[in-house]
N, CA, C and O atoms as CSV, one atom per row, in Angstrom:
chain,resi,resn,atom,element,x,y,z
A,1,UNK,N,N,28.013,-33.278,-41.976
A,1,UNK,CA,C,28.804,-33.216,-40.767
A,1,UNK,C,C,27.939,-33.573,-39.582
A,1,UNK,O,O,26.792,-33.127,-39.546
A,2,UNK,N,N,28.427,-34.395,-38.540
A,2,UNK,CA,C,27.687,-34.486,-37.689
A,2,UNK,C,C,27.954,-33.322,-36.384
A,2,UNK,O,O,28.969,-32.807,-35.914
A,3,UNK,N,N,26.427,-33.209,-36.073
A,3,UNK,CA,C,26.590,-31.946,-35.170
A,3,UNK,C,C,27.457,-32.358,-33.714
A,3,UNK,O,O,27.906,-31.542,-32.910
A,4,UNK,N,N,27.583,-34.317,-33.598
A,4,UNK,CA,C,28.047,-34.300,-32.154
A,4,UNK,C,C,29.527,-33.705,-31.784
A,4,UNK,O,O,30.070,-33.269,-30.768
A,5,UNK,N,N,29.888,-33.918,-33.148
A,5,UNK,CA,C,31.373,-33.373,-33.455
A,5,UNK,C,C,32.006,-31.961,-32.916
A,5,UNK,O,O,33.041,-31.673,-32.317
A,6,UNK,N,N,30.570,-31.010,-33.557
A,6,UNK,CA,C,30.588,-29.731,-32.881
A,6,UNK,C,C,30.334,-29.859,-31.703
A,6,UNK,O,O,31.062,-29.222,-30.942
A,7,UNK,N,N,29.501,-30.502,-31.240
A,7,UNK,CA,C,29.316,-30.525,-30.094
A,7,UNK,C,C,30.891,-30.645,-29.017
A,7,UNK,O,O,31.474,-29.779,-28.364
A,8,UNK,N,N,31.082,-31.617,-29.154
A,8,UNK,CA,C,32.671,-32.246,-28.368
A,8,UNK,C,C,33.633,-31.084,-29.001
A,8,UNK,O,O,34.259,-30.614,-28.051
A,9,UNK,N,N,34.035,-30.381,-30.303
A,9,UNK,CA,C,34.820,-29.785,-30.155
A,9,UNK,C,C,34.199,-28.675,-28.977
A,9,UNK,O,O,34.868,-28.418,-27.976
A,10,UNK,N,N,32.951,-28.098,-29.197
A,10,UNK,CA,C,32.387,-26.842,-28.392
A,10,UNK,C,C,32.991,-27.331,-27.056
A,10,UNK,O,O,33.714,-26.481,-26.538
A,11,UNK,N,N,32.867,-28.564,-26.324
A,11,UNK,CA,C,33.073,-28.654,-24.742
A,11,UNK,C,C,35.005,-29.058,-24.704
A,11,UNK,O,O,35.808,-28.702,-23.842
A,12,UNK,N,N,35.177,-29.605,-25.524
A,12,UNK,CA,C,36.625,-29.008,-25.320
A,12,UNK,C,C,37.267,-27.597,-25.889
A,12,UNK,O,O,38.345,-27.027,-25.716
A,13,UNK,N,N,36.404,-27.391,-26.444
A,13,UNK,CA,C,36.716,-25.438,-26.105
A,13,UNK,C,C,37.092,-25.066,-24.625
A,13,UNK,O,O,38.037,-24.533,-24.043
A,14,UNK,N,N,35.800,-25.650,-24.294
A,14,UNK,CA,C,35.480,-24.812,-23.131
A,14,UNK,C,C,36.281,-25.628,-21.893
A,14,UNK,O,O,36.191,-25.112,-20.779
A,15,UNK,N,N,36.938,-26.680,-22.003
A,15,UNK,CA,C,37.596,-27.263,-21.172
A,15,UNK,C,C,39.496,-26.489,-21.275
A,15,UNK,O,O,40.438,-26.321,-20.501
A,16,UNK,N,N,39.251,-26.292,-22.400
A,16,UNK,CA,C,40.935,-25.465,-22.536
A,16,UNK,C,C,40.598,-24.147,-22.306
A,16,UNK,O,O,41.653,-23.529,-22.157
A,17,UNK,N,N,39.705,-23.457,-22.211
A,17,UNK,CA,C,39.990,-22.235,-21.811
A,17,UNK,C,C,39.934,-22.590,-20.208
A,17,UNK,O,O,40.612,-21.892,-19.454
A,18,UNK,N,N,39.245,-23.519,-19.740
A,18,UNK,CA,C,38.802,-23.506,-18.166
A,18,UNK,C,C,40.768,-24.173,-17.441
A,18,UNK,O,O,41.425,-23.897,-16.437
A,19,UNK,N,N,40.952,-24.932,-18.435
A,19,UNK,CA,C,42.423,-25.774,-18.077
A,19,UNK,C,C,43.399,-24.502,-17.892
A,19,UNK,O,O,43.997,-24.248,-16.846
A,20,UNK,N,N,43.462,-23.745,-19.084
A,20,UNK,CA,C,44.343,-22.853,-18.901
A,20,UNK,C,C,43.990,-21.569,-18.466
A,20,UNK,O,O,44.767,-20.724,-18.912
A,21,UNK,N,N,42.998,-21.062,-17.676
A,21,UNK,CA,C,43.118,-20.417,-16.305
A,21,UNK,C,C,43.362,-21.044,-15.435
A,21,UNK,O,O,43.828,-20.265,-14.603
A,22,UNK,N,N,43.355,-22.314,-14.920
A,22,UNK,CA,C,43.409,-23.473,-13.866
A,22,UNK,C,C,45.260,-23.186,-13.846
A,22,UNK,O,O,45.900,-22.850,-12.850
A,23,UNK,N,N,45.772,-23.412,-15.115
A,23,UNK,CA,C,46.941,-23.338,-15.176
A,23,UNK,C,C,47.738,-21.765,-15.010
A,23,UNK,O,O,48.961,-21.667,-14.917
A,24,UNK,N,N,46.918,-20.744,-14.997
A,24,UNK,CA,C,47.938,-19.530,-14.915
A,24,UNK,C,C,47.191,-19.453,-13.379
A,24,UNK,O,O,47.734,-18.597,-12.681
A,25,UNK,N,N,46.439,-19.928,-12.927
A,25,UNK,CA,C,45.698,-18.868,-11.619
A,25,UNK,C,C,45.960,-20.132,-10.485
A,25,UNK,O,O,46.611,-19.750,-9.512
A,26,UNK,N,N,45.521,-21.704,-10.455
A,26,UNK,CA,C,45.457,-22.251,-9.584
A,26,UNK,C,C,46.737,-22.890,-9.081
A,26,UNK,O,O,46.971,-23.205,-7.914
A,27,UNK,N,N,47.551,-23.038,-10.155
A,27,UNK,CA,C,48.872,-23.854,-9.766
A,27,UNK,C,C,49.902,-23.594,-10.700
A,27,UNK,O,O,50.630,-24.473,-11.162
A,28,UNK,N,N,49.985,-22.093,-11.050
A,28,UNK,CA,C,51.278,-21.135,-11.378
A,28,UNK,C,C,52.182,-21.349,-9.782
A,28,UNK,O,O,53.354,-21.725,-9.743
A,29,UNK,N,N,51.745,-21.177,-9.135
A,29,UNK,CA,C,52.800,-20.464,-8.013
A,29,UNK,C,C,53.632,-21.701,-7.366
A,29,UNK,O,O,54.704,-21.527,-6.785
A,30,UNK,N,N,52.903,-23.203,-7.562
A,30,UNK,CA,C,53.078,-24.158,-7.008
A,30,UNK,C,C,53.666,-25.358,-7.779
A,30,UNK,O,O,53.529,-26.540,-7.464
A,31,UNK,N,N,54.460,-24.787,-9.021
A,31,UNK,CA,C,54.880,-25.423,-9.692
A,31,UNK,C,C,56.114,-25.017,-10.910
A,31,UNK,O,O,55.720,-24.302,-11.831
A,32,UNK,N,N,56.972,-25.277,-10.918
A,32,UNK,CA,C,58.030,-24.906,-11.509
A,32,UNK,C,C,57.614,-24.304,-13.422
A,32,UNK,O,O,56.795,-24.542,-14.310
A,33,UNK,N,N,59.008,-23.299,-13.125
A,33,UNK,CA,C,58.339,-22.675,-14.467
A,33,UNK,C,C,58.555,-23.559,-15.825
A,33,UNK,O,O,58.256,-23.246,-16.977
A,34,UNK,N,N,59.153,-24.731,-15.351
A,34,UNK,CA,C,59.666,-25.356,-16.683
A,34,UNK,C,C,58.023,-26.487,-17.107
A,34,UNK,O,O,57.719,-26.936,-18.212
A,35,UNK,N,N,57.306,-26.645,-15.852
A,35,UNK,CA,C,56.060,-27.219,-15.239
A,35,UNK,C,C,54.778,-26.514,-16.305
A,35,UNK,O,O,53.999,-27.014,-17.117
A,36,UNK,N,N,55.048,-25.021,-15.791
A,36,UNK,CA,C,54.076,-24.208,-16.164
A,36,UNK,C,C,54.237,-23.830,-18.214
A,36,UNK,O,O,53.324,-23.512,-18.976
A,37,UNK,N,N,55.340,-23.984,-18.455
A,37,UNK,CA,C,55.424,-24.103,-19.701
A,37,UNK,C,C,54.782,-25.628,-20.237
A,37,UNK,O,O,53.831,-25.797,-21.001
A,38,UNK,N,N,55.562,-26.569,-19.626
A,38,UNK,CA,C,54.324,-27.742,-20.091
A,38,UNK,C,C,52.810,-27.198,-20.672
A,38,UNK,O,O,52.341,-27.023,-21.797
A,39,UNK,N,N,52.235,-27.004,-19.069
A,39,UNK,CA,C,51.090,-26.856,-19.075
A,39,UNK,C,C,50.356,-26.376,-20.085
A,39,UNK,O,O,49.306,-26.797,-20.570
A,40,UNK,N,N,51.269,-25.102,-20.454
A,40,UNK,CA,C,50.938,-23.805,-21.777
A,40,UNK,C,C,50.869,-24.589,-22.821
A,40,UNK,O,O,49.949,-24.655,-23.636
A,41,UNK,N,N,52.227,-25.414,-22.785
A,41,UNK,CA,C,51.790,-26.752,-24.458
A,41,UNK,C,C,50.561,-26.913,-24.203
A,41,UNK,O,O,49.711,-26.242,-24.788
A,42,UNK,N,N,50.245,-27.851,-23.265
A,42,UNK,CA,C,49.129,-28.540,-23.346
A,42,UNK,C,C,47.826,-27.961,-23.750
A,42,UNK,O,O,46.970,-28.538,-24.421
A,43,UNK,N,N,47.756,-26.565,-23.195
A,43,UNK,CA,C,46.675,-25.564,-23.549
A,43,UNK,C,C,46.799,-25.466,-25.046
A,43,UNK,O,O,45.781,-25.806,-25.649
A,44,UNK,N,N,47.616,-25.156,-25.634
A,44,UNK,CA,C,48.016,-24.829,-27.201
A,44,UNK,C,C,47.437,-25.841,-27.974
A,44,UNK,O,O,46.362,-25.922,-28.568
A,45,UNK,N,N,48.516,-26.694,-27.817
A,45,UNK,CA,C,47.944,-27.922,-28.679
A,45,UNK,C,C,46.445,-28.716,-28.528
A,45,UNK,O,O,45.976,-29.675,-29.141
A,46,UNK,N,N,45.814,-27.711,-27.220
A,46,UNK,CA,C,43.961,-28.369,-26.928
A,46,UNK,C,C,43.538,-27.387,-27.791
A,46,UNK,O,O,43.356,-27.788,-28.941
A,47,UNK,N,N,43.325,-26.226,-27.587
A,47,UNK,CA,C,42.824,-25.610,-27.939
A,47,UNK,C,C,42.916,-25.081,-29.912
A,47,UNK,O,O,42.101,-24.469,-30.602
A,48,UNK,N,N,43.875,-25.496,-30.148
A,48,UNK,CA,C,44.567,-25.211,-31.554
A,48,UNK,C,C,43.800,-26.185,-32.513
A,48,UNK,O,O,43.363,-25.919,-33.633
A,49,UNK,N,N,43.709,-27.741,-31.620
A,49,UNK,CA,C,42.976,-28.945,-32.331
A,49,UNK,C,C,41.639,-28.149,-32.504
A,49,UNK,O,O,41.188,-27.831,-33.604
A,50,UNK,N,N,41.176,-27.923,-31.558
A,50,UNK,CA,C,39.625,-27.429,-30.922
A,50,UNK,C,C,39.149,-26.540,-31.926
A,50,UNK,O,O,38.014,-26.785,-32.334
A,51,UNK,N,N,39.939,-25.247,-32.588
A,51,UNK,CA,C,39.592,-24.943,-33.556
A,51,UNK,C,C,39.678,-25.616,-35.245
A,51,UNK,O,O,39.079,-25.321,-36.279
A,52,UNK,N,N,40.715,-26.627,-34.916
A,52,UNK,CA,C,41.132,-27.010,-36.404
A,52,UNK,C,C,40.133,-28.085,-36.783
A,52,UNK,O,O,40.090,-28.549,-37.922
A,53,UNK,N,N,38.636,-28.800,-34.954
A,53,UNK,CA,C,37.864,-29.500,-35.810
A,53,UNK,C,C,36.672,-28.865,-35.966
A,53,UNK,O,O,35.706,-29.544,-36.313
A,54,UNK,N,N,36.478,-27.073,-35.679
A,54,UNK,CA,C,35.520,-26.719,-35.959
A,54,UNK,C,C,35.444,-25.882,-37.528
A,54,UNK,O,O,34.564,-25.413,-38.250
A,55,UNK,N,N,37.032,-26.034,-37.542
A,55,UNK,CA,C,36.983,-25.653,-39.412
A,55,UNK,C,C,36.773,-26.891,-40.402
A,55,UNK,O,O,36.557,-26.681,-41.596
A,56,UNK,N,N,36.841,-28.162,-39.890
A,56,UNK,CA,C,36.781,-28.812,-40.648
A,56,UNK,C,C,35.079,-29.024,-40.736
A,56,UNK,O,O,34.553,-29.436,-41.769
A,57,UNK,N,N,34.394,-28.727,-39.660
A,57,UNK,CA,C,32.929,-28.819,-39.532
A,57,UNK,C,C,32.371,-27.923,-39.999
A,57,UNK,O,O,31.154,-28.106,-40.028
A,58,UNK,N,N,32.806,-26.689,-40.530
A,58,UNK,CA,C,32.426,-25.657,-41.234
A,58,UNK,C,C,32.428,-26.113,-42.801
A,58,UNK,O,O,31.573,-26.289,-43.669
A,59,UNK,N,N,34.041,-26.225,-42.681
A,59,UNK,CA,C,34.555,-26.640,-44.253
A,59,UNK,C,C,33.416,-27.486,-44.885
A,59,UNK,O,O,32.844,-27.367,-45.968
A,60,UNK,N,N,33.295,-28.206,-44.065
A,60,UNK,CA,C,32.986,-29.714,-44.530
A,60,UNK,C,C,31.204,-30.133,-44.111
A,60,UNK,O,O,30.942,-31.297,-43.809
A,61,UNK,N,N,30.500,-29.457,-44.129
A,61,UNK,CA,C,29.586,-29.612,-43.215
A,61,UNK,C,C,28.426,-30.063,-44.002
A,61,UNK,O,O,27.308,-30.316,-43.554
A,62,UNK,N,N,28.844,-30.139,-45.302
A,62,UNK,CA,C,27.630,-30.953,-46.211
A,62,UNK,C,C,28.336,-32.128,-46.970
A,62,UNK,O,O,27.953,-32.775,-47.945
A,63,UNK,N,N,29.629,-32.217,-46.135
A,63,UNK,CA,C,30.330,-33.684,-46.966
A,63,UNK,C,C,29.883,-34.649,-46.075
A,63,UNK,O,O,29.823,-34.542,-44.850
A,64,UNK,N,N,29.566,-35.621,-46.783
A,64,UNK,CA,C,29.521,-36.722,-45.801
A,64,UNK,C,C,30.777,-37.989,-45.887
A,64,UNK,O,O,30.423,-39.108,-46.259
A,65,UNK,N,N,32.086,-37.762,-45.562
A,65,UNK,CA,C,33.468,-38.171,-45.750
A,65,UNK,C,C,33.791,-39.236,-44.787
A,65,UNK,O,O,34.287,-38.807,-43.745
A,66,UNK,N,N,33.687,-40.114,-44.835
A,66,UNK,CA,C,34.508,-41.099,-43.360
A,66,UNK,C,C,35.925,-40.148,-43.132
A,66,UNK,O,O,36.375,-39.977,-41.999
A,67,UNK,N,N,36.446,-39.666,-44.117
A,67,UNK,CA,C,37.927,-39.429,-43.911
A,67,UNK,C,C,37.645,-37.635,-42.420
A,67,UNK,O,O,38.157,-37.445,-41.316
A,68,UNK,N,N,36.967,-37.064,-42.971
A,68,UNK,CA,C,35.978,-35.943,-42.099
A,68,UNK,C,C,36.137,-36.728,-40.837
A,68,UNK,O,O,37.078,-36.398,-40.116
A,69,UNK,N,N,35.268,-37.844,-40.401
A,69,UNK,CA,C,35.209,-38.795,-39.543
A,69,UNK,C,C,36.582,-39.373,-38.691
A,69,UNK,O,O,36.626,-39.725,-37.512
A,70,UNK,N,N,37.391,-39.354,-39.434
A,70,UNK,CA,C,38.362,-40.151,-38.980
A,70,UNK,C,C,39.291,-39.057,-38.569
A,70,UNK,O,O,40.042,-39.362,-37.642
A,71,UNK,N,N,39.424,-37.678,-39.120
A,71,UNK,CA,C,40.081,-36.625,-38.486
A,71,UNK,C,C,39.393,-36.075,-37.282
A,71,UNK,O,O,40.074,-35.607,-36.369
A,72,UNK,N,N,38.174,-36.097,-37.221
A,72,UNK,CA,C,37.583,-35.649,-35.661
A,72,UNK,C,C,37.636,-36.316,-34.663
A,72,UNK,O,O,37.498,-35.747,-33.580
A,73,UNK,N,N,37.814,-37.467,-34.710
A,73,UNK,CA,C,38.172,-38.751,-34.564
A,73,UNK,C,C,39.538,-38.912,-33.702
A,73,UNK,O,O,39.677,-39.070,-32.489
A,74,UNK,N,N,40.460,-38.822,-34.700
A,74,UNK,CA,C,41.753,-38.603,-34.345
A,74,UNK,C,C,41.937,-37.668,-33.681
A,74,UNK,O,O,42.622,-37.900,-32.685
A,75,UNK,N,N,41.520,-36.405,-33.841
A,75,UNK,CA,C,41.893,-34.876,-32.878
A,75,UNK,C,C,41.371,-35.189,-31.643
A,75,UNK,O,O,42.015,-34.898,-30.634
A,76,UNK,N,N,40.060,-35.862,-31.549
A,76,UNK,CA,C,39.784,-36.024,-29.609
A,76,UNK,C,C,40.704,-36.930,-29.487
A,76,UNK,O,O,41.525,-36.457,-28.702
A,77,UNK,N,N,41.105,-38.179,-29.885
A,77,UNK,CA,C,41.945,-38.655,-28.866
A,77,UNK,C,C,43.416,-38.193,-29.115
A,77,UNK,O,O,44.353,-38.692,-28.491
A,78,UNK,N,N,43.534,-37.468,-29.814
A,78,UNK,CA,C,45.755,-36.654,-29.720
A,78,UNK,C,C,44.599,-36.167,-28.689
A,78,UNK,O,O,44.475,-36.932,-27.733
A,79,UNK,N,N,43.773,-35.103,-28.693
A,79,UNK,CA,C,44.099,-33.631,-27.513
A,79,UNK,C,C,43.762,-34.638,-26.157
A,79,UNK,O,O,43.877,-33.964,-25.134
A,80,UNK,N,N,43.365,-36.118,-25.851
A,80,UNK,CA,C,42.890,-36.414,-24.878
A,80,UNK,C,C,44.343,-37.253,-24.315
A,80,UNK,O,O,44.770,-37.272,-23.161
A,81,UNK,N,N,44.840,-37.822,-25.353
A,81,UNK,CA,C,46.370,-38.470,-25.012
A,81,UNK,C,C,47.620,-37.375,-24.628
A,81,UNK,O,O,48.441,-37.448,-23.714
A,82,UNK,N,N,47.442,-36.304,-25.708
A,82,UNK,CA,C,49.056,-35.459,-25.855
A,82,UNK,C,C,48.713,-34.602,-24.846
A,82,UNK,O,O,49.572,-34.561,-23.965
A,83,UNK,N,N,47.717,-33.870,-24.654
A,83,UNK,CA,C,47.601,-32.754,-23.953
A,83,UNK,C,C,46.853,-33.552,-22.202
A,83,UNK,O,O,47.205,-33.319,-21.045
A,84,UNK,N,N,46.230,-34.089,-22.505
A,84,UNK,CA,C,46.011,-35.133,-21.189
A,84,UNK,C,C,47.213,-35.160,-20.233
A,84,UNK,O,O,47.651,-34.710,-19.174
A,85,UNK,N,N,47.565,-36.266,-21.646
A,85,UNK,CA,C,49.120,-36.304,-20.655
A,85,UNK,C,C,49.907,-35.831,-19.469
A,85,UNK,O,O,50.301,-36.109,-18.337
A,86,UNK,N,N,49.882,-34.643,-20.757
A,86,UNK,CA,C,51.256,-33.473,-19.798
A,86,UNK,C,C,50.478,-32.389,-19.044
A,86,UNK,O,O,50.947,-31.351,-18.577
A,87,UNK,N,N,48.771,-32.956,-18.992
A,87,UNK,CA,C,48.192,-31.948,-17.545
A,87,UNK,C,C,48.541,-32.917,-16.731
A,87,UNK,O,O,49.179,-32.489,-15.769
A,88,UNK,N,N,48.353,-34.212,-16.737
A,88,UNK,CA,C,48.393,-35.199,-15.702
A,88,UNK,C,C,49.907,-35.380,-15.317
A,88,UNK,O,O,50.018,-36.152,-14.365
A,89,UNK,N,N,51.382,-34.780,-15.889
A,89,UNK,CA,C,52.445,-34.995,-15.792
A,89,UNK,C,C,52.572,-33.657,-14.606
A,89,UNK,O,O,53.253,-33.773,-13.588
A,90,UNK,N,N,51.974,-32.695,-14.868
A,90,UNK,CA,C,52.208,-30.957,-14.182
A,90,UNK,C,C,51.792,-31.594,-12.766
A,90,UNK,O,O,52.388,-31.567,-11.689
A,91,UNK,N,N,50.502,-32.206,-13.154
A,91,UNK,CA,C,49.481,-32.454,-11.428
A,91,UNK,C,C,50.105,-33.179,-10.698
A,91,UNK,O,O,50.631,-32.811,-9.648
A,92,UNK,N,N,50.134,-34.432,-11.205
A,92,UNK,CA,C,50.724,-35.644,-11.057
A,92,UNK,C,C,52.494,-35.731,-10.540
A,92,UNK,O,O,52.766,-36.548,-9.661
A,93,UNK,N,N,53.341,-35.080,-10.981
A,93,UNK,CA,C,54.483,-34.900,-11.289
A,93,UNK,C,C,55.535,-36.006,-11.663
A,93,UNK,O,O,56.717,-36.199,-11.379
A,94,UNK,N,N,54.375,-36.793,-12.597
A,94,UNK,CA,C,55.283,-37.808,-12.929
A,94,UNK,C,C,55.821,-38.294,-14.370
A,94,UNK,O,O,54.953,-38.704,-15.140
A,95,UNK,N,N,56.861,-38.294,-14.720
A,95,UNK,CA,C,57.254,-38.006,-15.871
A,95,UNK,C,C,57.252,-39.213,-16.675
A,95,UNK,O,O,57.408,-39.168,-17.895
A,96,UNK,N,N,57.079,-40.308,-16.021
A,96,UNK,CA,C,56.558,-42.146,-17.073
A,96,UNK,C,C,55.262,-41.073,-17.815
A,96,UNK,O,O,55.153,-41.195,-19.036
A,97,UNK,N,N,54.707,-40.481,-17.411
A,97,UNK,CA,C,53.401,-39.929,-18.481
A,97,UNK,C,C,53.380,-39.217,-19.448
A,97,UNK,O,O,52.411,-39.012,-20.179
A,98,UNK,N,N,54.912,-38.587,-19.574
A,98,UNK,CA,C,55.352,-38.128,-20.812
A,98,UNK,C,C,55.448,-38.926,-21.930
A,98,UNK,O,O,55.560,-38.645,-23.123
A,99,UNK,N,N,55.377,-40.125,-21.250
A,99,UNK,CA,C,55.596,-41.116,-22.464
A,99,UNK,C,C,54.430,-41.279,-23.105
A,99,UNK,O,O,54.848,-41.630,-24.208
A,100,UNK,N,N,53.143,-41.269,-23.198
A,100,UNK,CA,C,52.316,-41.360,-23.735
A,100,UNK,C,C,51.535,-39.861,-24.614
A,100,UNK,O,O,50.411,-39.668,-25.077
A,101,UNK,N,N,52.927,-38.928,-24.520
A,101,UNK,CA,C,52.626,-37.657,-25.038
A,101,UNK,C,C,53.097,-38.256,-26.688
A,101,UNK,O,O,52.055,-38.224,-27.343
A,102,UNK,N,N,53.832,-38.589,-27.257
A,102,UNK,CA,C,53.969,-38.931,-28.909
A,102,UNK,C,C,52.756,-39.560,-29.020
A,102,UNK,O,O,52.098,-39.091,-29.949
A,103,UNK,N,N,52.168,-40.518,-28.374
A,103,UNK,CA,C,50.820,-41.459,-29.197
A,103,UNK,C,C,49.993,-39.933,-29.418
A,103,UNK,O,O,49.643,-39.530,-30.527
A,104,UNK,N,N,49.821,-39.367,-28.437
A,104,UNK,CA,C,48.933,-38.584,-28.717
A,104,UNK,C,C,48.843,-37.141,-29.728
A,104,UNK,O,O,47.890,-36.409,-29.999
A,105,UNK,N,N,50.089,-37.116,-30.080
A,105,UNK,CA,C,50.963,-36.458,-31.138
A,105,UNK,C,C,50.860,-36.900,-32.503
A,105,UNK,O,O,50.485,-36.055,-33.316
A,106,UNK,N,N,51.165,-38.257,-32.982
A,106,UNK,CA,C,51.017,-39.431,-33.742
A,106,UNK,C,C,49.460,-39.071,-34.195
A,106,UNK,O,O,49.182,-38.874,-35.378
A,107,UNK,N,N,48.457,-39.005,-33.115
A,107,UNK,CA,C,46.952,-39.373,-33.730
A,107,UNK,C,C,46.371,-37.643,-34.154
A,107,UNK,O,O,45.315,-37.395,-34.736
A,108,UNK,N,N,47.342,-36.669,-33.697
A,108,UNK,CA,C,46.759,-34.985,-33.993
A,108,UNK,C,C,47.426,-35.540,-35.529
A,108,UNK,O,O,46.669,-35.773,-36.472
A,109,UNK,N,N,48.968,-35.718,-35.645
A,109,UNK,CA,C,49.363,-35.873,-37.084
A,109,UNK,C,C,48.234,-36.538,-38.077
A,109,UNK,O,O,47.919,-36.049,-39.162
A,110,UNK,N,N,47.678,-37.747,-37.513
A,110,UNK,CA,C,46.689,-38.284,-38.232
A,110,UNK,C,C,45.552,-37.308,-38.373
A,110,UNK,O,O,44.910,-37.274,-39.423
A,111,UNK,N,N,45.313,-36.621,-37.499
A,111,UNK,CA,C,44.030,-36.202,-37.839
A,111,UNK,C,C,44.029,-34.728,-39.068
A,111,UNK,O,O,43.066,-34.263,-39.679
A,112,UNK,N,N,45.019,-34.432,-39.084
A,112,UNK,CA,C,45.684,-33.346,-39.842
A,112,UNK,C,C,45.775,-34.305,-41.545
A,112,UNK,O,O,45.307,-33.686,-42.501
A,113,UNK,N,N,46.261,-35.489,-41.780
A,113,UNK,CA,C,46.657,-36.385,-42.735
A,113,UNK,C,C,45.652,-37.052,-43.570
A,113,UNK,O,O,45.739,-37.515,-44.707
A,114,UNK,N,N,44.191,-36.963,-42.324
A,114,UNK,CA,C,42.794,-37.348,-42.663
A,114,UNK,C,C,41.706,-36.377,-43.199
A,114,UNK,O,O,40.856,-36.607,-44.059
A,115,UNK,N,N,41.984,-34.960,-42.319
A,115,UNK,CA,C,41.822,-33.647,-42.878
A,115,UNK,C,C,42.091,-33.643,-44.566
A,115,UNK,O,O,41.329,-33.444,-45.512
A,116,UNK,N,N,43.381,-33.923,-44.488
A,116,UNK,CA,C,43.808,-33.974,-46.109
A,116,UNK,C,C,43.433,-34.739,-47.233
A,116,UNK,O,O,43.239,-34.331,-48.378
A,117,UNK,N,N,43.339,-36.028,-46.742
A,117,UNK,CA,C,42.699,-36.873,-47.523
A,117,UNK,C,C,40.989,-36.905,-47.702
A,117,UNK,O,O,40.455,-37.750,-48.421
A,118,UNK,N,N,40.253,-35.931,-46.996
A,118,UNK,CA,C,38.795,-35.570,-46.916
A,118,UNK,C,C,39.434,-34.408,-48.039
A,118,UNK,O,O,39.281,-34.894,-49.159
A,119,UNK,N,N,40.010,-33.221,-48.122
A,119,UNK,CA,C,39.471,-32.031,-48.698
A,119,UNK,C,C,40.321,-33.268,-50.781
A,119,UNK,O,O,39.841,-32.876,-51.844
A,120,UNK,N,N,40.880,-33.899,-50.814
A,120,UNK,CA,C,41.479,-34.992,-52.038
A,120,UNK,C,C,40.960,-35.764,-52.671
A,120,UNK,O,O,41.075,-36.169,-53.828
A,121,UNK,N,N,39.997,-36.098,-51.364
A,121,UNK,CA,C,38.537,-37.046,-52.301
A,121,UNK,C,C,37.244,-35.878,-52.345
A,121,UNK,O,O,36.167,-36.390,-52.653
A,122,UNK,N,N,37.212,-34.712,-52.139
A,122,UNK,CA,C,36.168,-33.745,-52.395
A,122,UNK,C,C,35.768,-33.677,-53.650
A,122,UNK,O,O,36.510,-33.381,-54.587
A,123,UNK,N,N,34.585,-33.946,-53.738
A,123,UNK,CA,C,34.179,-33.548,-55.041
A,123,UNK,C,C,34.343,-32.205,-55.645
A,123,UNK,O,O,34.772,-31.881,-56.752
A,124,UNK,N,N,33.863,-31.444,-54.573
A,124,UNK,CA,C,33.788,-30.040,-54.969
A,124,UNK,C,C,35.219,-29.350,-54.158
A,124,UNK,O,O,35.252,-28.626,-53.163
A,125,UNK,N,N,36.233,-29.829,-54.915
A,125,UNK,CA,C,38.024,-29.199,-54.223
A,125,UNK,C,C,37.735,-27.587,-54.373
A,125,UNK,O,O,38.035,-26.828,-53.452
A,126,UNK,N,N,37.013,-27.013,-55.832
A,126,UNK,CA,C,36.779,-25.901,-55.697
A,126,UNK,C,C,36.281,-24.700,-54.922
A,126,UNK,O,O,36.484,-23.501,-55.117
A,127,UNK,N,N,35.409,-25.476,-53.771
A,127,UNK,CA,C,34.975,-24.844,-52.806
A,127,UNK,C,C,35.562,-24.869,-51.805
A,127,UNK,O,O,35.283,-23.909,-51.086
A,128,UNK,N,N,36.372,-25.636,-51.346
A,128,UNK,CA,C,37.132,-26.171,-50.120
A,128,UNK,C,C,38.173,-25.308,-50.311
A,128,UNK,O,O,39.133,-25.318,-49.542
């Protein structure tokens, strides 16, 4: 496993916990509640990836898998497209930017699909 992986999930850790106080403390009051639920997606689905590529870096941390690769891969850019997005839709208030919330949906699915196809070609399925 490569450690940069951990690395980038570690700072988008720390960017979704920092996003979503930003979102209950800086611009709760200044933005509609249907706004502030967005936002909460967006936190969810960052932070949810954020752990799902530090299990795969656990899981996986003496495989050396392109498919490993291609799911960490995929999870930064869904959480940088899907969840991007719809911070930049809350701030922004513009809703053409919703549209680029499925691509980034599309590439978490992939990275979940690549996940799968890493633990399928495992040698050792027994440990996984």
């Amino acid at each position: 496993m490569r450690p940069s992986f951990i690395v980038i999930a570690c700072l988008l850790g720390l960017s979704a916990v920092a996003l979503g106080a930003f979102g209950a403390h800086a611009i709760a009051s200044s933005v509609s509640e249907s706004r502030q639920a967005t936002w909460a997606t967006a936190v969810d689905y960052h932070m949810f990836h954020v752990l799902g590529m530090l299990a795969l870096a656990a899981i996986f941390r003496d495989a050396h898998s392109p498919w490993i690769l291609r799911a960490h891969t995929s999870f930064v850019i869904g959480i940088c497209l899907f969840s991007g997005s719809l911070y930049a839709l809350v701030i922004f208030d513009l809703p053409v930017l919703g549209a680029v919330t499925p691509l980034g949906g599309v590439c978490l699915m992939l990275g979940w699909l690549f996940a799968c196809m890493a633990a399928l070609a495992s040698d050792d399925t027994s440990d996984v």
